[in-house]
Structures are given as structure tokens and as C-alpha cells.
TORDREN-701296 format. One record per residue (C-alpha): residue number from 1; x, y, z. Coordinates in steps of 0.05 Angstrom, whole numbers, plus 32768, in hexadecimal, padded with zeros to 4 digits. Layout:
BEGIN
i | xx | yy | zz
NUM | X | Y | Z
...
END
This chain:
BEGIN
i | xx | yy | zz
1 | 8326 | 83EE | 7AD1
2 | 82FB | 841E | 7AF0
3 | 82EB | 83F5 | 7B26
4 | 8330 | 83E3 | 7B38
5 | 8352 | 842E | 7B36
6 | 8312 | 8437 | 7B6C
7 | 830E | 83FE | 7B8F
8 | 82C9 | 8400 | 7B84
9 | 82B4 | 83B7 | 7B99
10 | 82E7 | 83BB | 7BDA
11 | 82C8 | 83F4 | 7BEB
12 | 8285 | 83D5 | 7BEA
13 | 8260 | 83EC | 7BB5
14 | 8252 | 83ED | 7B6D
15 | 8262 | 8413 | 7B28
16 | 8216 | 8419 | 7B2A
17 | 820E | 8437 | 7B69
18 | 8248 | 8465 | 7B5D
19 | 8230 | 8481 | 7B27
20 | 81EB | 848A | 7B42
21 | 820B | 84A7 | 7B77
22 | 8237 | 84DB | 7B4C
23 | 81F3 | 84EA | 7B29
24 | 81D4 | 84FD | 7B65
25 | 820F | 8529 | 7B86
26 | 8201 | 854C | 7B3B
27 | 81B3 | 8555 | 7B4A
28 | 81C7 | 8576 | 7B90
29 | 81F3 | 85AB | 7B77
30 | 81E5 | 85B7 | 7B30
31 | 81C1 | 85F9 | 7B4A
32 | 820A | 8613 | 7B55
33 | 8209 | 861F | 7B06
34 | 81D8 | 8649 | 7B06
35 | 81DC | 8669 | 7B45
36 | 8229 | 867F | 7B3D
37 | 8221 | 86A4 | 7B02
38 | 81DD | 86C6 | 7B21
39 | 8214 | 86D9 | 7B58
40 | 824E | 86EE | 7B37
41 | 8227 | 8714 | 7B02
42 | 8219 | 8743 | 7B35
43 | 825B | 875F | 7B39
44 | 825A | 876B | 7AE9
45 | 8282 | 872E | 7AD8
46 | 8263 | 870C | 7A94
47 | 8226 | 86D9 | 7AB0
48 | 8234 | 869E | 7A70
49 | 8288 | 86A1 | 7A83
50 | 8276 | 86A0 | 7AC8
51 | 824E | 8657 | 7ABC
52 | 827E | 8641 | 7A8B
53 | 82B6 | 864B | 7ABF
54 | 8286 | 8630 | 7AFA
55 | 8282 | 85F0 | 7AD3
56 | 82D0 | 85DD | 7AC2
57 | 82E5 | 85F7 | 7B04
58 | 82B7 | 85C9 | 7B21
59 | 82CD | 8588 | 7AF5
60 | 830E | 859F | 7AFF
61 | 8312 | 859C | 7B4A
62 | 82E4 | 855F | 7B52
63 | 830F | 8536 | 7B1A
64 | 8343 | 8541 | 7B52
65 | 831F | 852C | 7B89
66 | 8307 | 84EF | 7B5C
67 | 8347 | 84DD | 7B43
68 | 837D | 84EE | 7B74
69 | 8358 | 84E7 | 7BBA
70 | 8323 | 84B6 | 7B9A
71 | 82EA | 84D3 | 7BCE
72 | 82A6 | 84DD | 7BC1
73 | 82A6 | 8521 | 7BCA
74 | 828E | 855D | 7B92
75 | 82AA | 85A2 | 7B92
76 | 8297 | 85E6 | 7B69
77 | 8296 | 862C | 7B72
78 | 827D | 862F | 7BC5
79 | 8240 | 8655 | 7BD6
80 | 8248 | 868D | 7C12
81 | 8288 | 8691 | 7BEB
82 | 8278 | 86B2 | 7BAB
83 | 8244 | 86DC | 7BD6
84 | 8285 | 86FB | 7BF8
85 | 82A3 | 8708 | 7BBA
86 | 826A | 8723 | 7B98
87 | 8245 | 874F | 7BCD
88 | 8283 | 875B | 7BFE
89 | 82BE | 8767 | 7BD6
90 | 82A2 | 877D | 7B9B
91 | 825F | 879D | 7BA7
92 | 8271 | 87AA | 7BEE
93 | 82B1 | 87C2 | 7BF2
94 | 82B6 | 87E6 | 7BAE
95 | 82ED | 87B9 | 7B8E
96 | 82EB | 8793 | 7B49
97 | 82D8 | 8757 | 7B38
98 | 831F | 874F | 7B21
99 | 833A | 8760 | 7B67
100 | 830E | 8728 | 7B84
101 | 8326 | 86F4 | 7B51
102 | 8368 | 8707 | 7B66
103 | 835D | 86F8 | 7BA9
104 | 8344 | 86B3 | 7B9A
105 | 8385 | 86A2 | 7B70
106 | 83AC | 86B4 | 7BA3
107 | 837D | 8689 | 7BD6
108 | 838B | 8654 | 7BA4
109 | 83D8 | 8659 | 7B9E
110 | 83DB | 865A | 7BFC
111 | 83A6 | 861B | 7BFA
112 | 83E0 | 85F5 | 7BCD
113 | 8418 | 860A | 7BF8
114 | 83EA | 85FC | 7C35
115 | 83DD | 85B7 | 7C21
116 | 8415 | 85A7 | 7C0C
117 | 843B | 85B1 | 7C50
118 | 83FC | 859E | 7C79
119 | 83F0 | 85E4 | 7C9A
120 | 83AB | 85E8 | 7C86
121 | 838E | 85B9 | 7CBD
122 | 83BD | 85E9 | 7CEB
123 | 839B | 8625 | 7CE2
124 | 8350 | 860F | 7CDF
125 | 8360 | 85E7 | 7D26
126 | 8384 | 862E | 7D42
127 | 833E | 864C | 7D33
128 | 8309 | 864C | 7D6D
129 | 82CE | 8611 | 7D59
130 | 828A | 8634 | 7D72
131 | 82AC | 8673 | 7D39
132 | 82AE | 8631 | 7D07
133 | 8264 | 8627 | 7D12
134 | 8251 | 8673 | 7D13
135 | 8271 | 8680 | 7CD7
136 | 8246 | 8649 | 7CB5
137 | 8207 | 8661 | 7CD4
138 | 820F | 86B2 | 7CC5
139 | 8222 | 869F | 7C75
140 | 81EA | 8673 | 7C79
141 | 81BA | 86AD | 7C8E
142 | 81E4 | 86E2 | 7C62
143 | 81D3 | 86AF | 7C22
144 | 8190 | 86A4 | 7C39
145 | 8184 | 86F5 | 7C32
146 | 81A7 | 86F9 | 7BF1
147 | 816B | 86CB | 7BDB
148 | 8138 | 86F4 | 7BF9
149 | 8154 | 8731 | 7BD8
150 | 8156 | 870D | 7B97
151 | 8111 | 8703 | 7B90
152 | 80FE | 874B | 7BAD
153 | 80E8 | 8726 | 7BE8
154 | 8110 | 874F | 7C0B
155 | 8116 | 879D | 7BFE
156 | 8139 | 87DC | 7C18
157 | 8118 | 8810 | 7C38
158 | 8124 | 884F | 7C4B
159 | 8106 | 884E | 7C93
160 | 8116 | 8808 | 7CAD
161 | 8151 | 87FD | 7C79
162 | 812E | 87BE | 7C5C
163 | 80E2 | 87A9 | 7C62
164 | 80BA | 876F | 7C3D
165 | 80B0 | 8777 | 7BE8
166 | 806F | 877B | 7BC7
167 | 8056 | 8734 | 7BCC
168 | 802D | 8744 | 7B8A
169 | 8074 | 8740 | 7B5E
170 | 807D | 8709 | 7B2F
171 | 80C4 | 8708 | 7B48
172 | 80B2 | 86FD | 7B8F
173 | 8079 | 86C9 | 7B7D
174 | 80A9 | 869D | 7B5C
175 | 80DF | 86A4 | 7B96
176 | 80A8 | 8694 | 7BCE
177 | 8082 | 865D | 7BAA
178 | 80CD | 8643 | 7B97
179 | 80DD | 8645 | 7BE1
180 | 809B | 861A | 7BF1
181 | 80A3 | 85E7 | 7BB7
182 | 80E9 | 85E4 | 7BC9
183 | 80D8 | 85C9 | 7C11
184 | 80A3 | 859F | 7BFA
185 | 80DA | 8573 | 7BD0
186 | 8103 | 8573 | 7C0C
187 | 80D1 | 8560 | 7C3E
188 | 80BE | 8528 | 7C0D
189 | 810F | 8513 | 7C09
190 | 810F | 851C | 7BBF
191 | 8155 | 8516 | 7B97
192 | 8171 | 855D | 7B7B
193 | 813E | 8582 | 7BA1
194 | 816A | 85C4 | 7B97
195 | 816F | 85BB | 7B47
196 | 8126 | 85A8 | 7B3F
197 | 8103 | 85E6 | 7B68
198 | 8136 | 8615 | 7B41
199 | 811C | 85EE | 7AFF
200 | 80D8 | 85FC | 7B1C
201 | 80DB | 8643 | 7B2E
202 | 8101 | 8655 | 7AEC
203 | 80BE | 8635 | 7AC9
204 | 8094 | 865E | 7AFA
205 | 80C5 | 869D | 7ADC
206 | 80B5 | 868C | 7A99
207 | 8064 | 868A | 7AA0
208 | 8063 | 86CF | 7ACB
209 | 809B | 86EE | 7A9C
210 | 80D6 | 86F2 | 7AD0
211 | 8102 | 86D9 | 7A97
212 | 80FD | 86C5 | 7A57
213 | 810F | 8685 | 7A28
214 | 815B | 868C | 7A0A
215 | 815C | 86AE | 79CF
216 | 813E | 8681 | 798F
217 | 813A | 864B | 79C3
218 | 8177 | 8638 | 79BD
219 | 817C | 8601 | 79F9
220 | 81BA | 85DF | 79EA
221 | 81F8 | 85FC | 79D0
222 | 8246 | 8608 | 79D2
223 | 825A | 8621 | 7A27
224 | 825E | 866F | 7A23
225 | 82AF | 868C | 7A20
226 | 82D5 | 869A | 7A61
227 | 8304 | 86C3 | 7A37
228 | 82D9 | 8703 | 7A5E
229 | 82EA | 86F6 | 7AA4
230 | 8321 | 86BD | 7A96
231 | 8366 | 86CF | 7AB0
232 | 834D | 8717 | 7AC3
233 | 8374 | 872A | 7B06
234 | 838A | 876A | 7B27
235 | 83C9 | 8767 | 7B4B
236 | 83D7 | 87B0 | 7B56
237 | 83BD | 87AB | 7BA5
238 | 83D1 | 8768 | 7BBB
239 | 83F1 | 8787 | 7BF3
240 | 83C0 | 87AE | 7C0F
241 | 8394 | 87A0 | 7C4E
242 | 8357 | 8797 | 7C26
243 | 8376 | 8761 | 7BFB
244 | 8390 | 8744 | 7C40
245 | 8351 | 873F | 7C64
246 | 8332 | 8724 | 7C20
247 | 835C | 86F0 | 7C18
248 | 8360 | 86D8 | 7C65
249 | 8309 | 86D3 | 7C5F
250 | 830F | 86A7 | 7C26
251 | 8346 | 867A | 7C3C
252 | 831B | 867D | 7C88
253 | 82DD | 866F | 7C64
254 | 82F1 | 863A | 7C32
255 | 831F | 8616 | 7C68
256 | 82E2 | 8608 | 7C91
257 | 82AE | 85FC | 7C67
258 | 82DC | 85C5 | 7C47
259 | 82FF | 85A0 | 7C7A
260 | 82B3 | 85A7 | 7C99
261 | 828F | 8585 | 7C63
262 | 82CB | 854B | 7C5A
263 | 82BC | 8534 | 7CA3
264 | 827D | 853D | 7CA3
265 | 826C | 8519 | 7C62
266 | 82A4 | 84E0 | 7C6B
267 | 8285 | 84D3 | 7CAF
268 | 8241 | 84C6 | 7C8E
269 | 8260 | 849B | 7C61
270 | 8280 | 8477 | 7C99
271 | 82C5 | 8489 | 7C76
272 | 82E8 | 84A9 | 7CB0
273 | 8321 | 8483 | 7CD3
274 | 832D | 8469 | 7D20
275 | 8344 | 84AD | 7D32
276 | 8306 | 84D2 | 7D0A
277 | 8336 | 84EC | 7CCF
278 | 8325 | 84E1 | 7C89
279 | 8344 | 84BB | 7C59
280 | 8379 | 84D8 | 7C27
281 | 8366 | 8522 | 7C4B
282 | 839E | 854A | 7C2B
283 | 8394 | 8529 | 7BE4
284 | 8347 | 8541 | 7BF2
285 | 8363 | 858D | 7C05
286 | 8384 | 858E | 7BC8
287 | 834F | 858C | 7BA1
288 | 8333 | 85C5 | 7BB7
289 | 8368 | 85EB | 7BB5
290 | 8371 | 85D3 | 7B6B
291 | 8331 | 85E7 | 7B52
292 | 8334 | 8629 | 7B79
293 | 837B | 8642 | 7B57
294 | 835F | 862C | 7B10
295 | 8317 | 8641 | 7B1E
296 | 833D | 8683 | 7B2D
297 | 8359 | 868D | 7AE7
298 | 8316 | 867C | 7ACA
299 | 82F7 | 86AC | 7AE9
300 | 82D1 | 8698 | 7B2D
301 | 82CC | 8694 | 7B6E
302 | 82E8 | 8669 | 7BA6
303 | 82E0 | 861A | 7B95
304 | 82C9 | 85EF | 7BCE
305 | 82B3 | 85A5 | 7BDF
306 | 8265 | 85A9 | 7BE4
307 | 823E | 858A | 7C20
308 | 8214 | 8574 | 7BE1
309 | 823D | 853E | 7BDF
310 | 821B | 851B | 7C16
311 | 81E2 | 850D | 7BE6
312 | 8206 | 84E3 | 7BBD
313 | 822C | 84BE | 7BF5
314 | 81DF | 84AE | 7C0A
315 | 81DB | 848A | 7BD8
316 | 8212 | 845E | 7BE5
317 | 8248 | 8482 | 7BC0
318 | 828A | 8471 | 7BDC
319 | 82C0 | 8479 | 7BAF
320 | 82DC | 84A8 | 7B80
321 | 82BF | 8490 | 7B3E
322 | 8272 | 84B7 | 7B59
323 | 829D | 84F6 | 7B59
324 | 82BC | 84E2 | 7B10
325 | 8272 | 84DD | 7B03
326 | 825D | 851C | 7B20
327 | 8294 | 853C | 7AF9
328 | 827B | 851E | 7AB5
329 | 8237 | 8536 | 7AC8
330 | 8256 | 857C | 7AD2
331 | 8278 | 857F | 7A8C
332 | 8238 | 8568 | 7A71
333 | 8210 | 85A7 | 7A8B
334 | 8240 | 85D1 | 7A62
335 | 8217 | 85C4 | 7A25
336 | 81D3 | 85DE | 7A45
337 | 81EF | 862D | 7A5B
338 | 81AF | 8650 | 7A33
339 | 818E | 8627 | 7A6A
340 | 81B1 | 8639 | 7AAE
341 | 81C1 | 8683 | 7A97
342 | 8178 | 8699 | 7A8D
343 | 8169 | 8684 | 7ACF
344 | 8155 | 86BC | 7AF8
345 | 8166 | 86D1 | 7B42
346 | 811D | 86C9 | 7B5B
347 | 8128 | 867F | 7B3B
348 | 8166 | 8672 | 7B5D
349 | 8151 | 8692 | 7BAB
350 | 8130 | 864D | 7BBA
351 | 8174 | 8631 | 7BB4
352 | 818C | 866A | 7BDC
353 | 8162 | 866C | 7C15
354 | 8162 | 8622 | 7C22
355 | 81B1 | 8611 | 7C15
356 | 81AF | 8651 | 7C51
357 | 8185 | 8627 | 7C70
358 | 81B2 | 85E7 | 7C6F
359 | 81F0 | 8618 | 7C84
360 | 81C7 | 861E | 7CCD
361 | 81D6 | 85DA | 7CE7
362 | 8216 | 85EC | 7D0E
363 | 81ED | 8625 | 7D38
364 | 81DD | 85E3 | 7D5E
365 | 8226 | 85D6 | 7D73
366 | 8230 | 861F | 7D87
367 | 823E | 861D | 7DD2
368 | 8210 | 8651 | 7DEA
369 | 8217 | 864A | 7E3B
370 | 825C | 8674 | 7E33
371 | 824F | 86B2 | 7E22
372 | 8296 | 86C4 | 7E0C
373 | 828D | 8686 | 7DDC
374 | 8247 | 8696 | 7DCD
375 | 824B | 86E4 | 7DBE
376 | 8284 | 86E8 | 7D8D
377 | 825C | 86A6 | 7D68
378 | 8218 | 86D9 | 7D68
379 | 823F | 8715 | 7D49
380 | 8259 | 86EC | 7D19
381 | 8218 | 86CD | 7D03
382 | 81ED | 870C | 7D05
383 | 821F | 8741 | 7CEB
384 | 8220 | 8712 | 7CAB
385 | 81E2 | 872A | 7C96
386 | 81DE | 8768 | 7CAD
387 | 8215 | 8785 | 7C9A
388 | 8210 | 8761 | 7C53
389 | 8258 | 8749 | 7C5F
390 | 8272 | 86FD | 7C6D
391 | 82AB | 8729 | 7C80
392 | 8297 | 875B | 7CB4
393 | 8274 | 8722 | 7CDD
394 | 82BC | 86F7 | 7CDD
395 | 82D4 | 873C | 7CF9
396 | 829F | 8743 | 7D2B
397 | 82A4 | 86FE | 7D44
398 | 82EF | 86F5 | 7D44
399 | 8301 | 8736 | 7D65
400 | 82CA | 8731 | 7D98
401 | 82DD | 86EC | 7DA5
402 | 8332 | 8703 | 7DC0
403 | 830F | 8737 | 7DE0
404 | 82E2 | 8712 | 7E0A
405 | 8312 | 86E3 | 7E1F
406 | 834C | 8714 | 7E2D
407 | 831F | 873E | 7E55
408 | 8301 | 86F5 | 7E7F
409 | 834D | 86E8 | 7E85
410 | 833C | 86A9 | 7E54
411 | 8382 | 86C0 | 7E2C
412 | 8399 | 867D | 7E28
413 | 835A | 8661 | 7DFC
414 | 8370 | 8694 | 7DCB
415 | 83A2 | 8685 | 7D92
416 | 83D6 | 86AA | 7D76
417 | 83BC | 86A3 | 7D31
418 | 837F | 86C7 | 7D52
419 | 83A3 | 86FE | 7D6E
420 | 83C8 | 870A | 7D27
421 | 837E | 870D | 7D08
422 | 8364 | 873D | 7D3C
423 | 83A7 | 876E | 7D33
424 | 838C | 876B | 7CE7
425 | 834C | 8779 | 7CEF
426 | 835B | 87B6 | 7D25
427 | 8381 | 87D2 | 7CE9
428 | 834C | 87C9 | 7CB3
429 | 8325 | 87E9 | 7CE0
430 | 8346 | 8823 | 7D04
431 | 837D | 8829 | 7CCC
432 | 836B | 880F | 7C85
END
């Protein structure tokens, strides 16, 4: 049955090596589950609701992708995303986690109407490509910090606004070691090299007392309630420009980094078409936006196909029954919460610094021999981190970007869509 709703054999491949494959995809991302809630706990939100809702938004969204675009593709909450929502929007610009959540239903609700009239491939083509690579890059660094700062790697000060930690601290021990063991596994190609140096560093944790064993060591157990973040949102300012430049980052964010990772991976898996477009594209778009509308109401962040995925199509995944397995493996993890929620944030910076690290790829197809391609790509890459917003560097680059080529009289390479965007962002600005 199975392998005739998949088409498993005329695809080439096996049951076997599907669900090996889904497995594997699993191995890749299961970090997600504990690095979400480490996230979102940040902006007070309830750390065991937070996994809980992690975990069904991401079965949710990849039962879609397995059962109605039958790819071999995983989604869940995206990284760099809940990082905006946590330490922009909520720690950043003062709002509530409520207001955030808010945002991302209403994300959810445009991606359906998006899809459904294929507009969404519109707007991320009207958008300039060396800003689609920069805005990889400069989350990639930005994540890559939040890591650092994690594990008191990173510290403020006073004089120089941030300087190194004291290298003595159990919590920046167990981030630095993580960091090396981390590498190690990946140099050495090992499967679920994310999941096994957070297992490692959490370990590491418990020995130098970073954290502690759940309580009565209590491993296995019923998932945590979502009933305290679960359908918690806060219309009163939908209408505001804050909500409005909120909303356009995650739709700008999420549009890239998933039509990104759907070429990118179906190309690997030598799935892409005559003309380079992948198969059943809008049915695979829809799953996103699925899982971001319900993941929404659960209570977290922005739900996006992961690049993780690419680990499982290595090893020969090809249809959609390795993301039905990936899904089961998902819904299993809901039993083991005692074990993801004590993980700490020095445990979980490994994951941090080298998913940054994989974000940095696309630096290589920034065209850097025009400087009013390369400058606006720079701000937008090093304002990320420095200004501890995913927001304020999409501002940098995209206004710089119509500036520079309305003052070279390079008007024509810019689109309207970019022009509304840099009107907004003149008003948050100047205005707000």
C-alpha cells in the first residue's frame, strides 16, 4: 500500500531506504526540540509548551509535505526565525510574546492565500538575489552569536560593548568543547552530528553542574500542556507599523529560506525538472504555510522546510514515505520532554554556532565586483549581528540597495515591490 501511494519502487528506491532515510532527516534536526524552547523561553513563554508545540507543529507540517506533495522534505519551527521573534520583537523591540505569535498567524493565514493563487514565487523573484544570499549569511552570523552568548562565550562590556567570557566557566567549557566535538563528528561525516554533540555537551552540563537530571529522573513521560502559550494572540496593534514591518521579515525570511532549501535539496536529489523547477512546488509551499498557521495557535514560531533534509535525501530518500517517517520519529520524541527541556543553552550553542555556520554558504554567490550589489549585501550581513536584529540588517540592506542604484541611475534593476518596502522602512524609521 505504502509503496504504491509513494511510488516508492518507480522512484527507485526502497521502503528500507526510505525509512532509513526519514530516520536520518530525524537525527539532523532533532536539535530543533531542544533548541526552540531554549529560544522562545527567553521571551517568558513556558519552555515544556514551547517543545510540546515544536513537536506537533512539526509532524503537522511534514505529514503535509509527506502526504500531499509526497517530497522528501522535513519542516519545524525554522532557526534565524524564532531568533527574530525572540530577541527582535520581543526582547528587542519591547513587544509580547503574544504580539509575535500574532504576527506568525497572520504570516500563516498570507502564505495560504499566497499559495493558493501562486504569488509567492512572485514576490521572492521581485526581490534582488545577492539580498537572498545576504540575508542567509547575516542570520547565519546573528545565530552563530546567540550561541556564543549562550554559553557566556560572549559577554557585554561596558568599554567595548562586548569582550570574551571567563574561559574558566563551566558554561563556557561545555559550549567550547561542544563546538570542537561537534566539528570532529562532522569532519568524520557522522549521521546526526547536531543531535549527538548537543547529547554530548548536555552530559558535559551534567558532570560540571550546568544543569541538573529532571526531577526524580523522570526520563519518559506524558508531552508538557500547550494550554500556556496555545491560542494566546494579541490583536489590538495589527495595524500598526511595527506589526507591519514584523510581519513583512517573516514572510521575507521564511519565503527564502524555503523556496531556497526546495531547490537546493531537490537538485541534490536529482528531482528538479528540464526547466530546474521542482516537482509538485505549490503542494510543497503549502506545507509550510500549514504548519506555520497551526504552529501559530500552538504557540511558536515561524514553520519552515529544513536544509536538514538533505541528509536524508543522502541517503537515497526520494519519496514522501522518509518524511512520513521523519514525522513518526517526531511524535515519538514527545514522550522524552524531561529530556530535551533540561537541556541547557551552553548545551545547545554547538548546534548554534555550526547551523550559523552552514547558513554562510551563499556569501559565495554574493557578487562582490559591484559595489551597489555588494554594499547593500554587507549591511545586511553585518548589521544582523550588530545590531541584534534580523530586522534592522533587512532594513540596512534593502534601503541601501534602491539607493545605490537610483543614485548610479541603475532605477530600472529596482522593483516596485522594493520601492514599496523602502517607503516602509523610511516611515518606521523617521515616523513610527
Amino acid at each position: 500500500m505504502l509503496d504504491k501511494f509513494f511510488n516508492i519502487t518507480k522512484q527507485g528506491s526502497t521502503l528500507r531506504t526510505e525509512i532509513v532515510a526519514g530516520i536520518t532527516t530525524f537525527m539532523t534536526m532533532a536539535y530543533i526540540l531542544a533548541v526552540n524552547p531554549d529560544i522562545l523561553s527567553a521571551t517568558g513563554m513556558d519552555k515544556g509548551a514551547v517543545f510540546t508545540a515544536t513537536a506537533i507543529s512539526a509532524i503537522i507540517a511534514t505529514l503535509v509535505m509527506a502526504l500531499v506533495a509526497k517530497l522528501p522534505f522535513a519542516l519545524a519551527p525554522g532557526m534565524g526565525l524564532n531568533a527574530f521573534f525572540a530577541f527582535t520583537v520581543v526582547l528587542g523591540m519591547g513587544y509580547s510574546w503574544q504580539f509575535a505569535l500574532t504576527a506568525v498567524f497572520l504570516e500563516g493565514i498570507i502564505f495560504l492565500l499566497l499559495t493558493a493563487f501562486n504569488i509567492r514565487e512572485l514576490i521572492v523573484n521581485s526581490i534582488p538575489l545577492n539580498l537572498k544570499h545576504a540575508v542567509s549569511v547575516g542570520i547565519g552570523l546573528f545565530i552563530a552569536f546567540i550561541g556564543l552568548k549562550g554559553a557566556g562565550v560572549i559577554v557585554d562590556n561596558p568599554a567595548t560593548l562586548v569582550c570574551l567570557g571567563d574561559m574558566k566557566s563551566p558554561s563556557v567549557i561545555v559550549g567550547l568543547v561542544g563546538i570542537l566535538v561537534t566539528g570532529v563528528l562532522f569532519a568524520r561525516n557522522v549521521k546526526g552530528s547536531l543531535l549527538i554533540g548537543i547529547l554530548f555537551s548536555t552530559i558535559l552540563a551534567l558532570i560540571l553542574g550546568v544543569t541538573h537530571m529532571p526531577e526524580n529522573y523522570k526520563f519518559v513521560s506524558l508531552p508538557p500542556s500547550v494550554s500556556p502559550i496555545f491560542f494566546q494572540f494579541d490583536f489590538s496593534q495589527i495595524f500598526t507599523i511595527d506589526m507591519a514591518i514584523v510581519l513583512f521579515t517573516f514572510l521575507f525570511v521564511d519565503m527564502f529560506d524555503t523556496v531556497g532549501t526546495l531547490v537546493g535539496v531537490a537538485s541534490k536529489a536529482d528531482m528538479l525538472d528540464e526547466e530546474g523547477r521542482v516537482p509538485r512546488v505549490k503542494q510543497a509551499l503549502f506545507a509550510d504555510a500549514v504548519g506555520t498557521f497551526f504552529g501559530s495557535i500552538l504557540g511558536t514560531s515561524t514553520v519552515t522546510t529544513y536544509v536538514e533534509s538533505a541528509a536524508g535525501v543522502s541517503e537515497g530518500g526520494k519519496t514522501g514515505m522518509t518524511a512520513l517517517t521523519t514525522a513518526g520519529m517526531f511524535a515519538l520524541a514527545l514522550l522524552f520532554a524531561p529530556v530535551f527541556v533540561m537541556i541547557p543553552s551552553a548545551a545547545t550553542a554547538p548546534a548554534l554556532v555550526i547551523v550559523g555556520l552552514f547558513m554562510m554558504s551563499p556569501i559565495l554567490k554574493v557578487d562582490m565586483n559591484d559595489f551597489t550589489e555588494a554594499i547593500p549585501a554587507f549591511l545586511c550581513i553585518i548589521m544582523m549581528p550588530l545590531t541584534f536584529s534580523i530586522a534592522d540588517g533587512i532594513v540596512f540592506g534593502m534601503l541601501s540597495f534602491v539607493t545605490l542604484k537610483l543614485l548610479t541611475g541603475r532605477y530600472k534593476e529596482i522593483s516596485p515591490v522594493m520601492i514599496v518596502i523602502a517607503v516602509l522602512f523610511i516611515i518606521k524609521f523617521y515616523f513610527a
